[in-house]
C-alpha angles and dihedrals in degrees: 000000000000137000117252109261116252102241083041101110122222121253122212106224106241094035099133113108101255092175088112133035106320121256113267120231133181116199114209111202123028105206113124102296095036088057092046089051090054099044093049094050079044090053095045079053102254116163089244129195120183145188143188131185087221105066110224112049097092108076110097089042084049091054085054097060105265120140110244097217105210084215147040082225094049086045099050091045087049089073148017088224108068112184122188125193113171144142097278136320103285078071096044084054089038082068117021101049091051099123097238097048094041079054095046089054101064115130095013148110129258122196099179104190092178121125121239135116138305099253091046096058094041080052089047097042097049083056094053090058098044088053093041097251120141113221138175111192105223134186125200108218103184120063122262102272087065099056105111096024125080097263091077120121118209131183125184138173139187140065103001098211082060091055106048087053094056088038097100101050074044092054092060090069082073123216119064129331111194122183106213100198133278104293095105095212091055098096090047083051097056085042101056087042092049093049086044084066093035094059101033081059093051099045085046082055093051098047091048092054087053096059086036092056092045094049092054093264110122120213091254094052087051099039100082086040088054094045087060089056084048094052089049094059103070097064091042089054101054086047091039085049097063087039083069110038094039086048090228097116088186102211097185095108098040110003119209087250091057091047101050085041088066097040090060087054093053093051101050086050090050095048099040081064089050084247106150105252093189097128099039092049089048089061101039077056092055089041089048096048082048098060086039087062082056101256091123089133105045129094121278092260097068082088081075078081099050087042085048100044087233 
């Protein structure tokens, strides 16, 4: 769901060294993303076992050559690279602090690529290190169809050392691989914030259909006029960006007033057509509150502060 970052390198798939005996995964969870993950280390030419709570799930990995391991505790002891890929964390724990399987960690590496939040990673990864376990805290943010192929977007944190020696089998997923720094919870943290925008966008879509359609204008008329809204935001964000962390929120192009200004329009349209206009108003208000505090002049993203409490 997300582009991959400019100073993010490209990674060949099949880039790991495979002069000598081939690395050895295990995948843990075989939903979609989980599978794609496996198939891509089978088709690098990692030696793969994988397991699933759910039995299965396996087979056409299988045909390709993976190990079906019968348990979490025979899959973790298969290999020194444990990948796990499930639906949130209370699975991730379902399965990892299990004493026989914490046990049966020990020593290895855990790269969790489940998505969850920051503080549960950080809680997650300072368990991992009281019970010797090795672990990188990861986020996937490009839908399943672009794992193995270069459009793959890949975010990592933790120790970096840890990192650079599991960066080939890495590798093998294709696209771009990025390490973040040391704080564990950091890639959750770009993750939730990159879903926050992701979702936003896609509830502002929806909103949007929903006064179009009332005003005569089917999805399909709207949809090339929204994707030029959507191909003027990248450069505004970069600018808007350093607006934000340099605290200067330059207004000149599109003051605070003008935008607010909009914002009241779209709500009375939305709500003349009985349309809820809960999220739009709730902007037009920070915006409003904005402009009270004297920032009238300002651009639209000094509402980040009001947001923030700050």
């Amino acid at each position: 769901m997300s582009a991959a970052p400019p100073s993010a390198t490209p990674s060949p798939v099949g880039s790991a060294d495979q002069s000598a005996s081939p690395p050895h995964v295990t995948v843990l969870g075989l939903g979609p993303m989980g599978h794609a993950l496996a198939a891509a280390f089978l088709t690098a030419g990692l030696r793969t076992t994988v397991w699933n709570r759910s039995p299965g799930k396996d087979a056409g990995l299988v045909a390709r050559g993976a190990h079906s391991a019968t348990s979490a505790e025979e899959a973790v002891t298969a290999a020194d690279l444990i990948v796990v890929c499930v639906l949130n964390y209370d699975a991730v724990d379902a399965v990892l602090r299990r004493p026989e399987v914490a046990t049966a960690l020990k020593g290895r590496t855990v790269v969790n690529l489940t998505a969850d939040t920051p503080d549960r990673a950080r809680d997650l990864g300072g368990w991992a290190d009281a019970h010797g376990i090795r672990y990188l805290d990861g986020a996937i943010m490009t839908p399943t169809p672009t794992i193995g192929t270069p459009d793959a977007v890949f975010l990592y944190s933790g120790p970096a050392d840890l990192y650079a020696t599991h960066r080939p089998a890495l590798d093998t997923l294709g696209g771009t691989h990025t390490h973040l720094g040391t704080d564990i919870g950091r890639a959750a943290g770009y993750d939730i914030a990159l879903l926050d925008l992701f979702w936003t966008a896609m509830s502002g879509f929806a909103h949007a259909l929903a006064v179009a359609r009332a005003e005569g204008i089917s999805a399909r008329e709207l949809a090339p006029f929204a994707q030029g809204i959507g191909a003027i935001l990248p450069p505004l964000f970069e600018r808007m960006a350093a607006d934000v962390d340099d605290g200067s929120y330059s207004g000149e192009l599109n003051p605070l007033t003008s935008a607010a200004s909009t914002l009241t329009h779209i709500v009375h349209t939305a709500e003349a057509h009985g349309i809820d206009a809960s999220g739009p108003r709730l902007t037009e208000g920070l915006a409003r509150r904005a402009i009270a505090l004297g920032h009238g002049k300002d651009g639209f993203l000094r509402i980040t502060d009001l947001l923030s409490h700050r």
